[in-house]
C-alpha positions in Angstrom: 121.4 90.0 118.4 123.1 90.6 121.9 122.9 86.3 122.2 124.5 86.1 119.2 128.7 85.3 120.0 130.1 88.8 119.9 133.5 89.7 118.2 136.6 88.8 120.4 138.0 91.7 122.7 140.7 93.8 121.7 143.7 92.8 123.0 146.4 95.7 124.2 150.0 95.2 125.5 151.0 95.7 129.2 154.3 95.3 130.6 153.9 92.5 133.8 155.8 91.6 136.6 157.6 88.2 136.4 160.5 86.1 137.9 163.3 86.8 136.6 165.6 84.0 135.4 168.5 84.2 137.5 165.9 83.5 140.6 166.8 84.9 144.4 163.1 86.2 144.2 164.5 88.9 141.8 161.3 90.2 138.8 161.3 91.9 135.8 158.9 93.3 133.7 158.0 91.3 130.5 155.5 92.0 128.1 152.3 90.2 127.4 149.1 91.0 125.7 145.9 91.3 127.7 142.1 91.5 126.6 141.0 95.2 126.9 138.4 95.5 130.0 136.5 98.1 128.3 135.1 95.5 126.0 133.8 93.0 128.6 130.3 92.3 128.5 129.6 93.2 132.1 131.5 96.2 131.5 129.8 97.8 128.0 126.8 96.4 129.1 124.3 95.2 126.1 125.7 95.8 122.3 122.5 96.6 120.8 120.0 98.5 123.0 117.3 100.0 120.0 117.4 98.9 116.6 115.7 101.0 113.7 113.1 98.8 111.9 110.9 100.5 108.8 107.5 99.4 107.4 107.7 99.1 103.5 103.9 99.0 101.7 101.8 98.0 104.3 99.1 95.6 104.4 96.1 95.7 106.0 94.2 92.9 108.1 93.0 91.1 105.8 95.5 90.8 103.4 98.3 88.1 103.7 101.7 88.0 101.8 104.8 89.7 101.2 105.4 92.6 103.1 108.9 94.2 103.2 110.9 96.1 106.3 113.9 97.1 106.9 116.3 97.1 109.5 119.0 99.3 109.9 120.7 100.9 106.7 118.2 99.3 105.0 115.7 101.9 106.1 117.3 104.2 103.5 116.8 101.6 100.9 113.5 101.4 101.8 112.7 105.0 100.5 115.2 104.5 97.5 112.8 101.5 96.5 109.9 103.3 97.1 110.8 106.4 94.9 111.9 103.4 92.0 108.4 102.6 92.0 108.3 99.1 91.5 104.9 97.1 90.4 103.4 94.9 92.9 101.9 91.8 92.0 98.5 90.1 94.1 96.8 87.3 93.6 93.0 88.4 94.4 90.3 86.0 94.5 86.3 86.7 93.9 83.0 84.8 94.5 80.0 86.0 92.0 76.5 86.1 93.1 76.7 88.5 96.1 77.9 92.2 97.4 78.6 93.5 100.3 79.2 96.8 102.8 82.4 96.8 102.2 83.5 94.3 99.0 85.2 91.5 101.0 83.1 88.2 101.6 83.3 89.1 105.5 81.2 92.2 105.0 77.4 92.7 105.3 75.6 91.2 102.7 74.0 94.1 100.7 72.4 91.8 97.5 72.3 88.6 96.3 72.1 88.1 91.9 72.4 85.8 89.5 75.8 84.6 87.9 74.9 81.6 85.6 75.0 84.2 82.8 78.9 84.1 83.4 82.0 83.0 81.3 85.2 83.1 81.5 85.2 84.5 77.8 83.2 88.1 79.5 85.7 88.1 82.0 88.7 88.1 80.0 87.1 91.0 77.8 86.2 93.1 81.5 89.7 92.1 82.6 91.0 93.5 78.9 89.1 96.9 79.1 90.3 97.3 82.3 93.9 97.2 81.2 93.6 99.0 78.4 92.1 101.4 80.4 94.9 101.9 83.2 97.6 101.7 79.8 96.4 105.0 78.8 96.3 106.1 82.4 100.2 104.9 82.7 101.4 106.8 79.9 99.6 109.8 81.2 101.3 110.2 84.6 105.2 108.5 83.3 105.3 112.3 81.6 106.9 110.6 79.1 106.7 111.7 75.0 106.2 108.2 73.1 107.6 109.2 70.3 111.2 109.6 71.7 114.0 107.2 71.2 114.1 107.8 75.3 110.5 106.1 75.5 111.9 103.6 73.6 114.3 102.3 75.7 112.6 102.4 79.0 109.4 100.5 76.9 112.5 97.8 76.7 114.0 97.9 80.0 110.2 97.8 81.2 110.7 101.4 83.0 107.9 103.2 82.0 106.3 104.0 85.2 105.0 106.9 86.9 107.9 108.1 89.1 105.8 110.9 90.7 101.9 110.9 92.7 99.2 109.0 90.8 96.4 107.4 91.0 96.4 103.4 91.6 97.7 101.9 88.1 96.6 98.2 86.8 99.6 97.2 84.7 98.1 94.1 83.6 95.4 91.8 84.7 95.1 88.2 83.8 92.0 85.4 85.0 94.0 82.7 86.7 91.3 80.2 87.5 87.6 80.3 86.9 85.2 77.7 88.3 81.5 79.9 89.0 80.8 81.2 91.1 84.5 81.4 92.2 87.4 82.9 90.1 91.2 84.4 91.2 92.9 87.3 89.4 96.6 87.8 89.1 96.9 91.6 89.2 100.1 94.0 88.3 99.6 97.4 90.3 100.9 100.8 91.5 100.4 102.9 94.0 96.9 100.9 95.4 95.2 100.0 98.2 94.2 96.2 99.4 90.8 98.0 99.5 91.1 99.5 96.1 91.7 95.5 94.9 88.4 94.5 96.7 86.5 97.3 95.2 87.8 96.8 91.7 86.7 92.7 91.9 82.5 94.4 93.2 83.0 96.6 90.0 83.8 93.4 87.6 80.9 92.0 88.9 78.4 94.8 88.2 80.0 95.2 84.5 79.2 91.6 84.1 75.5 92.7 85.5 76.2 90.3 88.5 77.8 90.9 91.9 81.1 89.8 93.1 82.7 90.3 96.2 86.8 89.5 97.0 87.6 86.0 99.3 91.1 86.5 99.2 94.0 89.5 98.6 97.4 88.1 98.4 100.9 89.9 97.7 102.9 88.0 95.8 105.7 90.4 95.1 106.4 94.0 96.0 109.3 94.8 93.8 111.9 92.4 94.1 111.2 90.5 96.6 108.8 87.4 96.0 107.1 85.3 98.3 110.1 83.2 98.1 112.1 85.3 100.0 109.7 85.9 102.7 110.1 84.3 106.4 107.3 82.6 107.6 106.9 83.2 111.4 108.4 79.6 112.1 111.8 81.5 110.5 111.6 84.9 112.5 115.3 84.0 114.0 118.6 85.9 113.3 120.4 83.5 111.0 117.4 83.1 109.1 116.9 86.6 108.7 120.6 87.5 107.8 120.4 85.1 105.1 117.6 87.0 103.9 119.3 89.9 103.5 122.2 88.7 102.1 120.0 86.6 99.6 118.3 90.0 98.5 121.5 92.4 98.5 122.6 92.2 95.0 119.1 92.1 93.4 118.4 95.3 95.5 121.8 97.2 94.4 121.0 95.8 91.0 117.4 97.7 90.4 118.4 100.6 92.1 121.6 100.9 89.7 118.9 100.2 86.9 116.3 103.0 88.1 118.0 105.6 90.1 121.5 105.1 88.6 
């Protein structure tokens, strides 16, 4: 930021001597605008010496994908987005035919099983429970009566959500790709952990009387903000980031308006 070009300095009017027309060596005072000396770099020093940066939903080390901050005045909107809570989608991929210590393929192997037994039809009905499951679980904690023209309307705008503490929410689930042993989830969430993700794909694999453990947990989207918008480390520069930001302004104001009015 400070070797970005800086505004121009302000400019004041002094009255300086000059020669005056007749000549003889004779001056008079004419006025003339001058750059203020306060606002020279050498004199102010740096523009910018701390900048506020917030943490949105973190993610842990071994996940990988969008994760939000903000800088600035967008700290605030960080906690108005938060207390909107949004859905965030992951893409979360499994391997059958093995558990471990602590769900992720990295872990210490705890068992190896079977998974020839496996289709993608038993999946789908696990993945269909489970949904049905964290439905009943939504309505619950949205404190919402269903019989309400109110419920109505938010069940249109997609607003049902819980809006205070709960636990973590699947709002839907959907098999992506299935190729045994491996498989990949698209998962609709709220309030979870990465962990919580790994330990729900170990839990598919024991209702399919198998084991699975998760190869991959990948955000998506958090919100509003897709992996399109994200800045790969190549693009951590301050045009690229402003862009950002102006590229995500109106679709920020927008849900906000929509959720918080």
């Amino acid at each position: 930021l400070n070797a970005a070009p800086g505004r121009a300095p302000r400019q004041r009017v002094r009255f300086l001597p000059a020669p005056a027309p007749g000549g003889g060596g004779a001056v008079e005072l004419v006025a003339a605008r001058v750059p203020v000396l306060a606002d020279h770099p050498l004199v102010r020093g740096p523009r910018f010496r701390k900048l506020k940066i917030g943490a949105g939903h973190r993610l842990d080390v071994k996940a990988s994908g969008v994760f939000v901050l903000g800088i600035g005045r967008g700290n605030k909107l960080l906690t108005d987005l938060y207390n909107c809570h949004l859905a965030k989608v992951y893409t979360v991929g499994g391997l059958f035919g093995k558990a471990t210590d602590d769900f992720s393929d990295t872990g210490n192997l705890v068992e190896k099983t079977t998974f020839d037994h496996i289709t993608r039809e038993k999946l789908e009905r696990i993945l269909a429970v489970i949904q049905g499951t964290n439905q009943k679980a939504l309505l619950m904690y949205s404190n919402i009566d269903m019989k309400t023209q109110e419920a109505y309307e938010l069940a249109v705008k997609g607003l049902i959500r819980p809006m205070g503490k709960s636990p973590p929410i699947i709002t839907a689930v959907r098999c992506l790709q299935f190729a045994l042993p491996e498989f990949q989830l698209e998962i609709h969430c709220l309030n979870e952990t990465q962990q919580y993700l790994r330990k729900m794909v170990h839990e598919i694999g024991l209702e399919l009387k198998s084991s699975a453990v998760c190869t991959q947990v990948r955000r998506i989207r958090d919100g509003v903000f897709t992996v399109d918008d994200a800045l790969p480390r190549t693009q951590w520069n301050l045009q690229s980031i402003r862009e950002a930001i102006q590229n995500c302004q109106l679709r920020v104001e927008t849900e906000l308006e929509k959720t918080l009015g």
